[in-house]
N, C-alpha and C positions, 0 to 999 in steps of 0.2 A: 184211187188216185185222184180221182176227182174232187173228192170229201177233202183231200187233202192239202190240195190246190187253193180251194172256198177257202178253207180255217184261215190258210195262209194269208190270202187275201183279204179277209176279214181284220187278221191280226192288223197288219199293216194300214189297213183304212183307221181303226180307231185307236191306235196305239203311239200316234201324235196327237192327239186330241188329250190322253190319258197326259202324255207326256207335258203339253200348251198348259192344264190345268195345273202341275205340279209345278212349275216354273213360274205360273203365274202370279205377280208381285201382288198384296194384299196381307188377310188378316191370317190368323191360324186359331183357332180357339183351341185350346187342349180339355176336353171332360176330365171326368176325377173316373171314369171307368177306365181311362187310356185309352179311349179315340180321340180322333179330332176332326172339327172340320174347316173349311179354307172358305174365305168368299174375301171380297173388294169392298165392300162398306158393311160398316158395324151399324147400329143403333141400338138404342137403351130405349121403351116403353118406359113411361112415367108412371102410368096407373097401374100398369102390371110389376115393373122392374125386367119382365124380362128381356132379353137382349136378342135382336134382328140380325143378322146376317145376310148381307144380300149372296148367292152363290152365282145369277147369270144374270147377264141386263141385256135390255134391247138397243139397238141404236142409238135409243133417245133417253138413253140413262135410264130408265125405268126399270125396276125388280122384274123378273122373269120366276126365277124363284129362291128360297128364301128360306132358312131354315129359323126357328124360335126357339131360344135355348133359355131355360132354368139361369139365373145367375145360383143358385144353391149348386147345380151340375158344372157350371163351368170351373175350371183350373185356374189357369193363366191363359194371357193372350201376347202372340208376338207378330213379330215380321216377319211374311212366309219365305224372303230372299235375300239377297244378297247385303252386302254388308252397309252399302250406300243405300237402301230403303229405310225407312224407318219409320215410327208411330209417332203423328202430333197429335199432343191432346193439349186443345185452348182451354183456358179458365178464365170463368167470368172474371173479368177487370181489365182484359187483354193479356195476358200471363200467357207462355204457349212453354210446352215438354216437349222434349224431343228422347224416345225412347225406341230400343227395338221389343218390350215383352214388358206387362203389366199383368198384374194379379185381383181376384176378386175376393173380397172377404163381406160380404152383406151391404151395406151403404156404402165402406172403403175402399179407394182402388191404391195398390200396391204398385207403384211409378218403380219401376229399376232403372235407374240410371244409369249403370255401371256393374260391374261384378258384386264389389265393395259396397254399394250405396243404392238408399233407397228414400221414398218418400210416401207418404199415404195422403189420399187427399179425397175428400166426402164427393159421392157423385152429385150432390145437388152441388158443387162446385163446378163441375167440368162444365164446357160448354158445347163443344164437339172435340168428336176423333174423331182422326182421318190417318189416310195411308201416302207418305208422301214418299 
């Protein structure tokens, strides 16, 4: 009974926490095995290519930790929520997207704009993305 109690209590302590992460507004990266994973800011490596993922930050904005993903392994990326979130990607000139899901093909990024429509645009273009 006891055992039983614990679990219970247990569930309950970390099972909004499970719940705060899945809700929480940010990136989604989808792999090409069929995971995925979730964090609040993206980043592209230059010398490597590969792509940063913040997953937790401190107070003071700073990476807690951080997963480093393959651009070969990544899928697509969207908006983890609701319909009014969405992905800005600036491009050098001042140019800004507004998109909920982008696609990776080697140097290309695959902009969807819509169901219908798309755009591809070199990453030595973009300037930053963000989660707005």
């Amino acid at each position: 009974m006891k055992t039983a109690i614990l679990a219970l209590m247990i569930s309950l302590i970390v099972a909004p926490a499970a719940v705060a992460q899945e809700t929480q507004p940010g990136f989604v990266i989808s792999l090409k095995n069929g995971s995925s994973i979730r964090g609040r800011t993206l980043a592209r490596d230059e010398s490597s290519g590969n792509l940063r993922l913040t997953m937790t930050e401190s107070s003071s904005g700073a990476p807690k930790s951080y997963a480093v993903i393959s651009m070969d392994d990544a899928d697509a990326i969207r908006a983890s929520t609701a319909d009014s979130d969405s992905i800005v990607i600036k491009l050098q000139g001042g140019s800004e997207l507004r998109c909920k899901e982008f696609g990776l093909n080697g140097d290309m990024v695959t902009i969807k704009l819509g169901t219908a429509s798309k755009i591809e645009v070199r990453w030595d273009n973009i300037e930053s993305i963000s989660f707005k």
